[in-house]
C-alpha positions as CSV (number, residue, x, y, z in Angstrom):
1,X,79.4,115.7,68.3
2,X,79.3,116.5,64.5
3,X,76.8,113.7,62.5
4,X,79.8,113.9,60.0
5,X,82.3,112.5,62.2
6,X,80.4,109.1,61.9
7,X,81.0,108.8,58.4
8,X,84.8,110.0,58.2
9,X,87.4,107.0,58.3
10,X,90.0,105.7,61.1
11,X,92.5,108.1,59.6
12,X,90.1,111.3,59.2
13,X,89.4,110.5,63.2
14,X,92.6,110.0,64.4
15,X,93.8,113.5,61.8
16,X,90.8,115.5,63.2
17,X,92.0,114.2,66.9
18,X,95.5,115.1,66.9
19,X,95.1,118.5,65.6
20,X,91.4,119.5,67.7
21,X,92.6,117.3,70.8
22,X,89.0,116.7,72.2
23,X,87.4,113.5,72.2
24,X,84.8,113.8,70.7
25,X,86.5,112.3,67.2
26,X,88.1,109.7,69.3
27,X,84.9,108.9,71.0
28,X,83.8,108.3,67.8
29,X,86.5,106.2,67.4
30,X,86.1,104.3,69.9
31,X,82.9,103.5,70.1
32,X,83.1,101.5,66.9
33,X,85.3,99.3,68.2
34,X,83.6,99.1,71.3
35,X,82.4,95.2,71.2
36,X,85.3,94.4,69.8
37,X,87.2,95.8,73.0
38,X,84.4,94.8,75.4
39,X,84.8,91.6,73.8
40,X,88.1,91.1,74.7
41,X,87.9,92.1,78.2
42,X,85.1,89.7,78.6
43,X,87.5,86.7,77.5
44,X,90.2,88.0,79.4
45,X,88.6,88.8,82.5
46,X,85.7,86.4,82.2
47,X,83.1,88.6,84.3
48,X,80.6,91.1,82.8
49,X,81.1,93.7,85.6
50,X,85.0,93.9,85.5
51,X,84.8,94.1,81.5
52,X,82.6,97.2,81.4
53,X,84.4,98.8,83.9
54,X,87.8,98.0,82.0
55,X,86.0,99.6,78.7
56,X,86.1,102.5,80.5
57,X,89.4,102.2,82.1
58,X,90.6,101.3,78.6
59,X,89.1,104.5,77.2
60,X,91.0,107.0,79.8
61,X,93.7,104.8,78.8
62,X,93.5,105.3,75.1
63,X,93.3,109.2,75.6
64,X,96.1,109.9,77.7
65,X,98.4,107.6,75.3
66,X,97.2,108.4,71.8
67,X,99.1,111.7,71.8
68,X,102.5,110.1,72.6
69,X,102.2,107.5,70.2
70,X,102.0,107.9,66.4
71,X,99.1,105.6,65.5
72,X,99.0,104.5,62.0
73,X,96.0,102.3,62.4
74,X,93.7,102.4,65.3
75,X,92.5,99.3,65.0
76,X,95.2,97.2,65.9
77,X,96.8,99.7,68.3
78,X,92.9,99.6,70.8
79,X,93.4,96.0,70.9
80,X,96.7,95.5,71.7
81,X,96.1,98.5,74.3
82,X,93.0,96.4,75.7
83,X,94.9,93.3,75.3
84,X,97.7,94.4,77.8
85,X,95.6,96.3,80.2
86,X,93.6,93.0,80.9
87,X,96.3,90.9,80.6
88,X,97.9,93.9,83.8
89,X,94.7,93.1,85.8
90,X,94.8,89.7,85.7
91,X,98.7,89.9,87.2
92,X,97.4,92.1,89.9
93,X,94.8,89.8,90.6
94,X,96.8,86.9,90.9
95,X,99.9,88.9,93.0
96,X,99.7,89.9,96.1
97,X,101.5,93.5,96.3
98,X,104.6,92.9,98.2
99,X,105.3,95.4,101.3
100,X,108.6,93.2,102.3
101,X,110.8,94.6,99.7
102,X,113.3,92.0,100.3
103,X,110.7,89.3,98.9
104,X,111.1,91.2,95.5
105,X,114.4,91.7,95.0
106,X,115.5,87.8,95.1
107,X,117.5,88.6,92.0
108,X,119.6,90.8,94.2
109,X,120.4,87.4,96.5
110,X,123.1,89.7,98.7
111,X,120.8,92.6,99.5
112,X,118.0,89.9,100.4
113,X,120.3,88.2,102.9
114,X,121.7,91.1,104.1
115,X,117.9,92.5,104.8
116,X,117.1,89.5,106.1
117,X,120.1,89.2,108.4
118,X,118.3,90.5,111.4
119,X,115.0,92.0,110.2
120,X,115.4,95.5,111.9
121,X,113.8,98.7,110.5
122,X,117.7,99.9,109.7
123,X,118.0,97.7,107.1
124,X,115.1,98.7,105.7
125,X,115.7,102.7,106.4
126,X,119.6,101.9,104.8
127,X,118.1,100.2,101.2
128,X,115.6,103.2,100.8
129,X,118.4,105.7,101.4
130,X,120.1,103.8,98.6
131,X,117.1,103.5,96.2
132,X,117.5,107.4,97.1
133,X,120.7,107.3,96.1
134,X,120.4,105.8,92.2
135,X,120.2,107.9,89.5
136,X,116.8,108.8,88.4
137,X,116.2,106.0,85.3
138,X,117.5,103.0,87.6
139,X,115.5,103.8,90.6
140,X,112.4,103.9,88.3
141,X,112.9,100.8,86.7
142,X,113.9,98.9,89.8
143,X,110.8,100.7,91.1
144,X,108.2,99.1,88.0
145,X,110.0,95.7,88.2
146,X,110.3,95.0,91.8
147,X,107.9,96.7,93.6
148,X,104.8,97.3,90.8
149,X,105.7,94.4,89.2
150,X,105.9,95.1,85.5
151,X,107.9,93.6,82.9
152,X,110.5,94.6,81.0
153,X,108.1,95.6,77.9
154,X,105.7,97.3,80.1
155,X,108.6,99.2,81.3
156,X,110.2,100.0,78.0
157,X,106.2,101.0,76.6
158,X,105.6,103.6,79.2
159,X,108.8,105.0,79.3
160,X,110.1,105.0,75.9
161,X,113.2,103.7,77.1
162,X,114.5,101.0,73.9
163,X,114.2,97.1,75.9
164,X,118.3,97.1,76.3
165,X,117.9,100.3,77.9
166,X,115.8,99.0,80.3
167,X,117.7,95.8,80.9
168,X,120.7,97.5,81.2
169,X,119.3,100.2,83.9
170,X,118.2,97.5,86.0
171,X,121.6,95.6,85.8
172,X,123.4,98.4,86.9
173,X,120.4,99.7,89.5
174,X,120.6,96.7,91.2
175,X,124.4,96.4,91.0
176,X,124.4,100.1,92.5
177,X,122.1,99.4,95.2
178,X,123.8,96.0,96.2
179,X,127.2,97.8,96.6
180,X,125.8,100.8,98.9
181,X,124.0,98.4,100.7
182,X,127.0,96.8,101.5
183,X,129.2,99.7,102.5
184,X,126.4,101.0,104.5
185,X,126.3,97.4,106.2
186,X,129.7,97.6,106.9
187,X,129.9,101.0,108.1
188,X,126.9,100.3,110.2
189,X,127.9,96.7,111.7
């Protein structure tokens, strides 16, 4: 690492970044917001161990997005960054990962009944031939929302998609995947 770096500003490091894509400029980077970040995940996650291993988490994190995103000030950007990924840990703390994909689509009240009708692996086997079935955007977000639990943000931030987008693919996922259910129930019964 270049002595140099330490004294260039935000914007030199996140310049010299994007066009040398190493990170050693965004370690440098980094590491001056570094109790600022540790900070946070301390008051989020309240335990010494969990915050320094999210630091590092946060780091990977920061690396793998920075190039998609255009960051005007780094600053703001890390924390919100280290903001959300705590605030992600704490959900997965406090939710147990469902297996019983009927418990997660209760918005989908006819698919749940209908899976719940008489609790056979067919059922089952039918909805993930549908899920199959969906174009690629709906499955995905029906995916992050029902099964990994995200929100419709956290949906629209990692896959660009605009909020409405998201809403929308959901709305007609699930739509979709309630009326194959059904004519596969009927077909089946």
């Amino acid at each position: 690492m270049d002595n140099g770096e330490e004294q260039l500003s935000d914007a030199e490091l996140l310049a010299r970044h994007g066009q040398e894509r190493t990170d050693g400029s965004l370690g440098v980077l980094y590491g001056r917001y570094l109790p600022m970040i540790y900070g946070v995940c301390l008051r989020y996650l309240r335990n010494a161990d969990d915050a320094a291993d999210a630091v590092m988490a946060i780091f990977e994190e920061v690396a793998a997005r920075i190039g998609r995103y255009e960051v005007q000030e780094f600053r703001p950007w890390v924390y919100t960054v280290t903001k959300n990924y705590c605030l992600q840990q704490l959900r997965r703390r406090q939710r147990k990962i469902p297996f019983d994909m009927s418990e997660r689509l209760g918005e989908c009240r006819d698919v749940t009944l209908w899976l719940d009708e008489k609790g056979d692996g067919d059922r089952l086997a039918q909805l993930e031939a549908c899920m199959e079935k969906l174009p690629e955007k709906q499955r995905a977000c029906i995916v992050d929302f029902f099964w990994n639990g995200k929100s419709y943000a956290d949906i629209a931030a990692e896959t660009r998609y605009p909020l409405a987008s998201v809403k929308s693919f959901l709305q007609n996922g699930k739509r979709n995947l309630k009326l194959c259910v059904e004519k596969n129930g009927h077909e089946t019964d």
